[in-house]
Every structure is written in C-alpha cells, then in structure tokens.
PyMOL CGO cylinders between C-alpha atoms (Angstrom):
from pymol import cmd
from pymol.cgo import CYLINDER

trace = [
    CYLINDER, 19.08, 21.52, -28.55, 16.29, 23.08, -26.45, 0.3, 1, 1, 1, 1, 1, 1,
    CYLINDER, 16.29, 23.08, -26.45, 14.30, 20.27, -26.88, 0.3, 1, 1, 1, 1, 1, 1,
    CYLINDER, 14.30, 20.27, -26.88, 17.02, 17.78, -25.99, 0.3, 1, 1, 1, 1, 1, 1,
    CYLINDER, 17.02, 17.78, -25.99, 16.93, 19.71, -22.50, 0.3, 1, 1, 1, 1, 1, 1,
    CYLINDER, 16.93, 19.71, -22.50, 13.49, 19.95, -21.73, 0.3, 1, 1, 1, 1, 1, 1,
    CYLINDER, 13.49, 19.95, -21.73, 13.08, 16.08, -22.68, 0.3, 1, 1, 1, 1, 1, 1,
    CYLINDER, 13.08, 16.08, -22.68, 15.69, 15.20, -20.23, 0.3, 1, 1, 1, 1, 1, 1,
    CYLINDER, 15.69, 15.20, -20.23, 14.53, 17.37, -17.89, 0.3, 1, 1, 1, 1, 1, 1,
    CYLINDER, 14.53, 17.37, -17.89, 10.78, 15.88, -18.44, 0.3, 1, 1, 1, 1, 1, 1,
    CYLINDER, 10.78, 15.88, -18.44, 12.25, 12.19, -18.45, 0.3, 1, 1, 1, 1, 1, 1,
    CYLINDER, 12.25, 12.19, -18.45, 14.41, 13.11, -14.24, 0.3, 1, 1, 1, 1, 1, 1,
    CYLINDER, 14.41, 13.11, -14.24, 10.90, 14.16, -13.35, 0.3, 1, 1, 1, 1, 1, 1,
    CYLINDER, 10.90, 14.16, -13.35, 9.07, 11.21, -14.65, 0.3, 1, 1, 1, 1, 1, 1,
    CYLINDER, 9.07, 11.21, -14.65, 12.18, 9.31, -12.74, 0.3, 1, 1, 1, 1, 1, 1,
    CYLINDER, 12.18, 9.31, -12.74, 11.62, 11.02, -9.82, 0.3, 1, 1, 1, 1, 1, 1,
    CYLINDER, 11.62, 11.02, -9.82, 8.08, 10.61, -9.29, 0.3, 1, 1, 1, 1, 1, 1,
    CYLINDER, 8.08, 10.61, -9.29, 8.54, 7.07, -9.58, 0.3, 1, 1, 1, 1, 1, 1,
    CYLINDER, 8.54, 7.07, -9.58, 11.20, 7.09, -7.50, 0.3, 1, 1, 1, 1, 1, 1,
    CYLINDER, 11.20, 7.09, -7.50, 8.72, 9.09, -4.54, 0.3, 1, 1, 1, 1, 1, 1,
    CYLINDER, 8.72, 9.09, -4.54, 5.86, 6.83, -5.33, 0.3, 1, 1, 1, 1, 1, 1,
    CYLINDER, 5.86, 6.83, -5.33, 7.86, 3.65, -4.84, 0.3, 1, 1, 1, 1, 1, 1,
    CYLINDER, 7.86, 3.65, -4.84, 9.23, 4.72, -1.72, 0.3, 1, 1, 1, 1, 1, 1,
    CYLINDER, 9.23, 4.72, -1.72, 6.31, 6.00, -0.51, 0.3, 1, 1, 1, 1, 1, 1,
    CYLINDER, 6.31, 6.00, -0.51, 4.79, 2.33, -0.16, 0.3, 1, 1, 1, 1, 1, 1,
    CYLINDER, 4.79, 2.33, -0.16, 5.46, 0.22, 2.72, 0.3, 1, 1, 1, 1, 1, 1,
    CYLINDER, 5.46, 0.22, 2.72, 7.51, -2.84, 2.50, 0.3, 1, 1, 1, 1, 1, 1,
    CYLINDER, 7.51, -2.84, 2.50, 5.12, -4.91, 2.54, 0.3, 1, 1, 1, 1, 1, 1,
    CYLINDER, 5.12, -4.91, 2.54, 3.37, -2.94, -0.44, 0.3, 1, 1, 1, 1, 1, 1,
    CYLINDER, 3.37, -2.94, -0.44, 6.74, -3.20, -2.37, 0.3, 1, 1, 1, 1, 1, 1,
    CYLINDER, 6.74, -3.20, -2.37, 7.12, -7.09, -1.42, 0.3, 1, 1, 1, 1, 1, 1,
    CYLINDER, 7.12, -7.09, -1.42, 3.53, -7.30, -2.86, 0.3, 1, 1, 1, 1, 1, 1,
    CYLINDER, 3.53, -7.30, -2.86, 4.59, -5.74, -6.11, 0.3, 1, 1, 1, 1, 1, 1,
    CYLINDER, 4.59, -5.74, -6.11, 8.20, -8.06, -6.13, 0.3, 1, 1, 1, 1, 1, 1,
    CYLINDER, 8.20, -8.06, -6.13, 10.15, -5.01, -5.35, 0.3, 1, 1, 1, 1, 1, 1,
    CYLINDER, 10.15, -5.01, -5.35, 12.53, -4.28, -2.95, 0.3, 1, 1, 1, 1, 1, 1,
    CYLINDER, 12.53, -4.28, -2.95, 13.79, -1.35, -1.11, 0.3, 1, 1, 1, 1, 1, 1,
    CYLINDER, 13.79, -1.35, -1.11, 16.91, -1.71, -3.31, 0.3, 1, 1, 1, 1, 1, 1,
    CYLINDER, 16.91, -1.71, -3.31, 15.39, -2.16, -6.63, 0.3, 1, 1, 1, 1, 1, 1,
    CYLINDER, 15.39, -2.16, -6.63, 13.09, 0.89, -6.52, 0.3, 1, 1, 1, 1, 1, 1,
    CYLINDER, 13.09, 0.89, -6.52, 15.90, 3.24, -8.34, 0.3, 1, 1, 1, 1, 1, 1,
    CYLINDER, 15.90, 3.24, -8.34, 16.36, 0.60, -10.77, 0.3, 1, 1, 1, 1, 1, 1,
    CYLINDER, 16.36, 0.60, -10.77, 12.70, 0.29, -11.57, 0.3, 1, 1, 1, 1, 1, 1,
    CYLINDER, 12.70, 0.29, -11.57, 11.81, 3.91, -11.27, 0.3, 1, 1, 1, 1, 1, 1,
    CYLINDER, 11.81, 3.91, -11.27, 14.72, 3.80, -14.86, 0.3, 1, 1, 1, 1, 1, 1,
    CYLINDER, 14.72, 3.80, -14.86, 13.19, 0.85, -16.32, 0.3, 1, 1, 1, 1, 1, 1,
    CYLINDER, 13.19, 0.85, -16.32, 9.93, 2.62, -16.36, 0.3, 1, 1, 1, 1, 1, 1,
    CYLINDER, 9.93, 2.62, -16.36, 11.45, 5.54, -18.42, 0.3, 1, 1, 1, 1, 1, 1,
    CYLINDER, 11.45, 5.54, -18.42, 12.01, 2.99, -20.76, 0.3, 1, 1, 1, 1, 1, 1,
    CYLINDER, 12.01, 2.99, -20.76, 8.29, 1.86, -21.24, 0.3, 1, 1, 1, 1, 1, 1,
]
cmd.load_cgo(trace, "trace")
C-alpha cells in the first residue's frame, strides 16, 4: 500500500513538472511543438503514460 502512495505521489510530480515546463514556453514555443495553451494539461497526462 505504501508503495501504491509514493508511486502516485511520484507520477502528480512527474505531471506537474510537465505541466510547469509546458507553460513555461511561450506561445509561439508551444505552437512550434503543435501544442496549445489548452492541451498542455492533457499532454503533461499523456506523458505519464510513456
């Protein structure tokens, strides 16, 4: 069970970060990429999923 919580825990950080990074770029960084402003919480997810 410990380890359930500390992998979910690891996995929101790994989210997060993403999440920062992304929105740390500026739009016209993200429009390089093919992301937008709206799709950065979506794609922070998808790279949880590897």
């Amino acid at each position: 069970m410990f380890d359930t919580v500390v992998r979910k825990y690891n996995n929101w950080k790994s989210y997060r970060r993403a999440v920062d990074e992304l929105s740390s770029l500026s739009s016209r960084e993200l429009q390089d990429l093919g992301i937008s402003r709206g799709d950065i919480k979506f794609v922070a997810r998808l790279s949880l999923e590897g």
